[in-house]
C-alpha positions as a printed NumPy array, in Angstrom:
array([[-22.35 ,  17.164, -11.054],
       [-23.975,  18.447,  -8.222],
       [-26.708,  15.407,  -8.661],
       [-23.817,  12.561,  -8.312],
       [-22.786,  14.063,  -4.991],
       [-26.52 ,  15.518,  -3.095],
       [-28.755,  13.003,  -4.117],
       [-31.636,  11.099,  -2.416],
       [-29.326,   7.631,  -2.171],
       [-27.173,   9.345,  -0.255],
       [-29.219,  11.368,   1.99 ],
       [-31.49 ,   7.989,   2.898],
       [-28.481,   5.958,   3.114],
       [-26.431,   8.851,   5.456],
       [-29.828,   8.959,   7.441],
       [-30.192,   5.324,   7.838],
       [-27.007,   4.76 ,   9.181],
       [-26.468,   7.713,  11.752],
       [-30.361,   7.559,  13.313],
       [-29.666,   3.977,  14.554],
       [-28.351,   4.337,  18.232],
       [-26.717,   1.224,  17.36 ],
       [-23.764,   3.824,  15.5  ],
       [-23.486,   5.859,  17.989],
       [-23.054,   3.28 ,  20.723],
       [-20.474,   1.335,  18.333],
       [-18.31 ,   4.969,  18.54 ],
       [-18.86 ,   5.099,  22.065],
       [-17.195,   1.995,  22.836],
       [-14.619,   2.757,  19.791],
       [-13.792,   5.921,  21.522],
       [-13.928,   4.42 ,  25.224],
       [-11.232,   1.342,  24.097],
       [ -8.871,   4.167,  21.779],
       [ -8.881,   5.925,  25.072],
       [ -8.161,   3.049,  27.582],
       [ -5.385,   2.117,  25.392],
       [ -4.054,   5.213,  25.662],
       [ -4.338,   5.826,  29.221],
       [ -3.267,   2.548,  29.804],
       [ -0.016,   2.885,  27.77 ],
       [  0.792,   5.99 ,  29.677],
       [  0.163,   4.294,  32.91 ],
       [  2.336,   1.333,  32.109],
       [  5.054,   3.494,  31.333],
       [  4.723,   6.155,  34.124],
       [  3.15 ,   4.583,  37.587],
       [  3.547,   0.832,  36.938],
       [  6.927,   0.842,  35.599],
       [ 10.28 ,   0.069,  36.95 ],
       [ 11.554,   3.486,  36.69 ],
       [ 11.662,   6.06 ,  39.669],
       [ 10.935,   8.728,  37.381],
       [  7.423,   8.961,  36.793],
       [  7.854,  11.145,  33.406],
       [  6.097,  10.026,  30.213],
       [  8.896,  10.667,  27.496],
       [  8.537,  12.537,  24.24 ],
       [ 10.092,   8.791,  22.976],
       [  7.52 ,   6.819,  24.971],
       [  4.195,   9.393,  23.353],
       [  5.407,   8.345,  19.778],
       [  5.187,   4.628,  20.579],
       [  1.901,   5.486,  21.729],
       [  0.965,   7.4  ,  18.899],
       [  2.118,   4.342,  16.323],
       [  0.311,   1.874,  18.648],
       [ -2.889,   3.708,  17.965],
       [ -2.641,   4.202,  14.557],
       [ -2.316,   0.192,  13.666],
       [ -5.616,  -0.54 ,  15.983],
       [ -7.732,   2.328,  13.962],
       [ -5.487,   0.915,  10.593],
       [ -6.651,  -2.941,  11.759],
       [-10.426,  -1.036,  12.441],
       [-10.224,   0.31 ,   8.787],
       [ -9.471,  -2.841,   7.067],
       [-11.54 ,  -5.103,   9.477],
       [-15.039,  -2.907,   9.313],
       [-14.497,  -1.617,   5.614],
       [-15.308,  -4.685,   3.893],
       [-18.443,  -5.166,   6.27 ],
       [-20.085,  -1.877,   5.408],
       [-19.478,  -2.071,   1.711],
       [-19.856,  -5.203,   0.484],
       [-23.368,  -5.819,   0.643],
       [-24.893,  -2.636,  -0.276],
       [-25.776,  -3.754,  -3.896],
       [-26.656,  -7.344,  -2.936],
       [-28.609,  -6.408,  -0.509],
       [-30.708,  -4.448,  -2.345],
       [-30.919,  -7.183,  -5.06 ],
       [-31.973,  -9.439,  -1.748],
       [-34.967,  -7.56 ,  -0.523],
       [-35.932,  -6.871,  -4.069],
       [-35.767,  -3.217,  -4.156],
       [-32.802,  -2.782,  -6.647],
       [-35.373,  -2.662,  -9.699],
       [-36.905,  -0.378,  -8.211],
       [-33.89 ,   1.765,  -7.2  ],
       [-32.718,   1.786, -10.982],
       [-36.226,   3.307, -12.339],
       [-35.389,   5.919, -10.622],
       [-33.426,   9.121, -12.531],
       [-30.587,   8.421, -10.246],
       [-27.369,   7.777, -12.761],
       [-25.419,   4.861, -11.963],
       [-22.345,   6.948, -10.927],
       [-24.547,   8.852,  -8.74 ],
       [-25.888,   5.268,  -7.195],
       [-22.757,   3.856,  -6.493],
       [-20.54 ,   7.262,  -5.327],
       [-23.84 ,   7.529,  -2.825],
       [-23.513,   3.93 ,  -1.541],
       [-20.227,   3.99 ,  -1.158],
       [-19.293,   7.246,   0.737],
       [-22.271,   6.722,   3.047],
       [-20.596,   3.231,   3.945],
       [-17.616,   4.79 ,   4.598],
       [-18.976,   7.599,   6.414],
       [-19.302,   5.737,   9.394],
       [-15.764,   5.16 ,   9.63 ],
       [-14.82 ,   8.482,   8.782],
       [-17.116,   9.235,  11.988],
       [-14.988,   7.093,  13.855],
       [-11.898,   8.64 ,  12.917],
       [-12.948,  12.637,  13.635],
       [-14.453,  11.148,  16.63 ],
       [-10.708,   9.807,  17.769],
       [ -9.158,  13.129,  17.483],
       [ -9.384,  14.712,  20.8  ],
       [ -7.604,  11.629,  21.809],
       [ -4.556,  12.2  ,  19.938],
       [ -4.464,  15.471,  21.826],
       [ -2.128,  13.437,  24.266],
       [  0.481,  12.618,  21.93 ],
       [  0.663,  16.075,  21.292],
       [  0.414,  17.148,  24.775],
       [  3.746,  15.087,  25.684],
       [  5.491,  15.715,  21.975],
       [  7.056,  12.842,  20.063],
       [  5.015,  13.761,  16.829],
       [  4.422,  15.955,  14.727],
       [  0.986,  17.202,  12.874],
       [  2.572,  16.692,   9.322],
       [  2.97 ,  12.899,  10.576],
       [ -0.861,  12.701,  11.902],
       [ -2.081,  13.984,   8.855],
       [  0.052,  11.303,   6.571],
       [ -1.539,   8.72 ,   8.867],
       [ -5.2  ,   9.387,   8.323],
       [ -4.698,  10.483,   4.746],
       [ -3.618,   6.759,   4.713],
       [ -6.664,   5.825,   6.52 ],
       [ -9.247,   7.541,   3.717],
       [ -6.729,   6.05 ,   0.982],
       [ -7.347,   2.672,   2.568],
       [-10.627,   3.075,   3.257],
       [-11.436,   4.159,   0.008],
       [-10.187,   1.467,  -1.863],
       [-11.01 ,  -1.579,   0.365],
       [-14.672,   0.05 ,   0.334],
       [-14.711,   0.058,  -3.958],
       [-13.529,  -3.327,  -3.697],
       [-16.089,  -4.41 ,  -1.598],
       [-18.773,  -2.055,  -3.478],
       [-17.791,  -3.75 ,  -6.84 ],
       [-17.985,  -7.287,  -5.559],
       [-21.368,  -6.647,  -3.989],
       [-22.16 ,  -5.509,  -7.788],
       [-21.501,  -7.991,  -9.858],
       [-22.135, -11.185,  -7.019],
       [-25.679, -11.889,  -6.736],
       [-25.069, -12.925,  -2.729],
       [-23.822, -10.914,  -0.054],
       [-22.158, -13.568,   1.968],
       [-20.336, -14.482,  -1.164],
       [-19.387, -10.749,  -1.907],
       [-18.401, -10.732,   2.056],
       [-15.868, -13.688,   2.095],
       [-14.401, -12.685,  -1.024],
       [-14.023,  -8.957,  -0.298],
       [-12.579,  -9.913,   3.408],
       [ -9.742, -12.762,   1.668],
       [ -9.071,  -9.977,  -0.794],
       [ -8.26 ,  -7.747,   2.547],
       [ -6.461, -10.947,   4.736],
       [ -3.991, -10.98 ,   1.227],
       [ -3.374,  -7.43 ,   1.065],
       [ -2.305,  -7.524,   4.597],
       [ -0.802, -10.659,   6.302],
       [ -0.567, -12.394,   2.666],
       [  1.948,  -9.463,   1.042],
       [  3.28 ,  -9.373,   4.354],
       [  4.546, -12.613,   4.311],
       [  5.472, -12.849,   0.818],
       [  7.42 ,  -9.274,   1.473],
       [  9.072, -11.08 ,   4.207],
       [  9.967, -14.333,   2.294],
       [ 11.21 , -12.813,  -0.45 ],
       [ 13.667, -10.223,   1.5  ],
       [ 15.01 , -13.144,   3.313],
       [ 15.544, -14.984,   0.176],
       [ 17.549, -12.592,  -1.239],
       [ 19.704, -11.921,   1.371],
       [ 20.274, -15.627,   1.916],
       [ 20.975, -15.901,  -1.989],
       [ 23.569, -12.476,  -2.757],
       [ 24.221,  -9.263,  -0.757],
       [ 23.784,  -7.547,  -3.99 ],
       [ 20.98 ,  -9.428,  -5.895],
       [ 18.33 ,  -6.831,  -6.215],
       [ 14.694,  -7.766,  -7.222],
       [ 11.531,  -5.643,  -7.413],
       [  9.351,  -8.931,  -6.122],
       [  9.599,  -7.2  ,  -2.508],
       [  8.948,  -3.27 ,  -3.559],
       [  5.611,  -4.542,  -5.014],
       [  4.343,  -6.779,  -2.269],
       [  5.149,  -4.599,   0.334],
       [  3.405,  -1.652,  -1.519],
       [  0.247,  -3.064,  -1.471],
       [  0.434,  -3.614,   2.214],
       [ -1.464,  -0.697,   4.435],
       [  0.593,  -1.591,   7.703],
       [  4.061,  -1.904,   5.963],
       [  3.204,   1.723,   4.413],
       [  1.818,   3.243,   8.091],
       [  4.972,   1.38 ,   9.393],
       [  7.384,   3.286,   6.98 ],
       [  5.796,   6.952,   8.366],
       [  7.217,   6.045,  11.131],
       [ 10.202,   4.454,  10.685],
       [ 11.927,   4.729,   7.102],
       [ 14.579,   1.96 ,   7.584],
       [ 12.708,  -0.689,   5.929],
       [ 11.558,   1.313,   3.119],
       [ 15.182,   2.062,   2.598],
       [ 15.982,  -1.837,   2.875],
       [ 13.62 ,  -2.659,   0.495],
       [ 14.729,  -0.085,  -2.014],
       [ 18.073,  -1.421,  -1.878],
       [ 17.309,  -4.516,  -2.268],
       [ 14.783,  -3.716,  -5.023],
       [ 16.756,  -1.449,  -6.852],
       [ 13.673,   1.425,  -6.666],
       [ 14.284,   4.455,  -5.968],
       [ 10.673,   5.779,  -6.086],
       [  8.965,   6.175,  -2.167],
       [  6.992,   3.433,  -1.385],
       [  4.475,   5.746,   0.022],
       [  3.384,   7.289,  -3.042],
       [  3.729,   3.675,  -4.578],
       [  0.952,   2.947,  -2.336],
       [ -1.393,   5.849,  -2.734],
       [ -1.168,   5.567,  -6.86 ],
       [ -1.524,   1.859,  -7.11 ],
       [ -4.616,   1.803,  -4.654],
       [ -6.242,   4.951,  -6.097],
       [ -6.134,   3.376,  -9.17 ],
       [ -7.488,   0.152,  -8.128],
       [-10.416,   2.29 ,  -6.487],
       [-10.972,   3.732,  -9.829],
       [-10.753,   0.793, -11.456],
       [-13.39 ,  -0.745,  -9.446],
       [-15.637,   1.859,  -8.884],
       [-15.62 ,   2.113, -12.902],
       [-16.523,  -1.6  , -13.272],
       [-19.62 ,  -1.399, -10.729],
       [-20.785,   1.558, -12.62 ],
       [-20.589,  -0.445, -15.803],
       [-21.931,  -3.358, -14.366],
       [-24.98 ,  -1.983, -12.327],
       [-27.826,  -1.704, -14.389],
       [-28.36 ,  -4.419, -17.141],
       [-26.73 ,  -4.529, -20.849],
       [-29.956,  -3.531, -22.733],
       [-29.782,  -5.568, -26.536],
       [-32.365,  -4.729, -28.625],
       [-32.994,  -7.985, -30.643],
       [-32.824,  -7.654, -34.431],
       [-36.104,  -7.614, -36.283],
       [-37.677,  -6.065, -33.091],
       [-40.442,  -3.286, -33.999]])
């Protein structure tokens, strides 16, 4: 056990990533827009604003807070796919995957290591952005329980957009190809179930006031920024409930049905990484 998660993948990988000064500028700039958006936000609402009272509101520092968390959501599902979808490929590409699979490193152990050091750079970024939240909870507004819902939605996310990615990057011989596919795959789970949530919940309020169908619960379960809009505000989880008839919160929906797609996927990649070897009958 202790092989699948300290293992030589994983150490080069974690080392090639974090010694390029590439990552650490990309956080720096992360870190210095996260933090004009929120200084911005609170000047807009204090100095530059209509009011004579130059108070930033308990009211105004939760807006803030959910403004945030949808540009480090849209970060998540924008990098994810990026950083995981060609780190199978692209060993098959520069022809060192052969050489990778001679070695006693189990599959698991290959593609648990390639995947968490992917998404170790974005879990970088999102420790990193801490501090900053420090000025929500300097004005009030929110409360830790709600901060730790919204990055355990992050790693959730993050997590299974990365297997997706990491099982694509398997079984597709190109990385471009495993790129485009793994980034439509994201576009649908976000402004595709958005839309189809949205189409569907109009339909069925244009059709009966109480027609109920569960078309809308699972669309909008599968949608990351419909879920990190529901910590905030429950009334359209509640709408959709009614309208679906579901009782059960979406929120959990969200983190079964995308832990088990992460499993599913990461299972597949295992299966799929090293060749089917058929011995051939009447072979010595």
């Amino acid at each position: 056990m202790k092989s699948i998660w300290i293992n030589p993948v994983l150490n080069k990988e974690i080392k090639l990533r974090f010694r390029s000064f590439k990552s650490f500028l990309g956080v720096f700039f992360y870190l210095l827009a996260i933090g004009g958006i929120a200084i911005g936000f609170i000047l807009l609402n204090t100095i530059f604003s209509y009011s004579s009272t130059f108070i930033f509101r308990p009211e105004q520092s939760r807006t803030m807070f959910m403004v945030l968390s949808f540009v480090q959501m849209a970060l998540v599902l924008f990098m994810t796919p990026g950083l995981t979808s060609g780190v199978i490929s692209g060993e098959r590409e520069r022809q060192t995957l052969n050489i990778l699979l001679t070695t006693p490193q189990s599959s698991t152990s290959i593609i648990l290591s390639k995947l968490f050091s992917s998404i170790a750079y974005l879990l970088l970024m999102m420790i990193a952005s801490l501090p900053l939240y420090s000025i929500v909870f300097l004005f009030g507004g929110v409360s830790p329980s709600l901060l730790f819902i919204t990055f355990g939605l992050y790693l959730v996310t993050m997590l299974t957009i990365g297997s997706i990615g990491v099982l694509f990057s398997t079984i597709i011989r190109k990385t471009i190809v495993a790129t485009i596919i793994t980034y439509g795959i994201t576009l649908f789970i976000t402004a595709g179930t958005a839309f189809i949530t949205l189409f569907a919940v109009q339909f069925i309020s244009y059709q009966s006031a109480n027609q109920t169908s569960v078309f809308p619960y699972i669309t909008s379960m599968f949608n990351p920024f419909i879920i990190l809009f529901n910590a905030f505000e429950e009334g359209m989880a509640t709408e959709i409930n009614r309208i679906s008839g579901i009782e059960f919160p979406m929120t959990a929906a969200f983190i079964i049905s995308f832990l088990l797609i992460s499993f599913l996927c990461l299972f597949i990649s295992i299966k799929k990484l090293r060749p089917d070897k058929k011995v051939k009958k009447g072979a010595a």
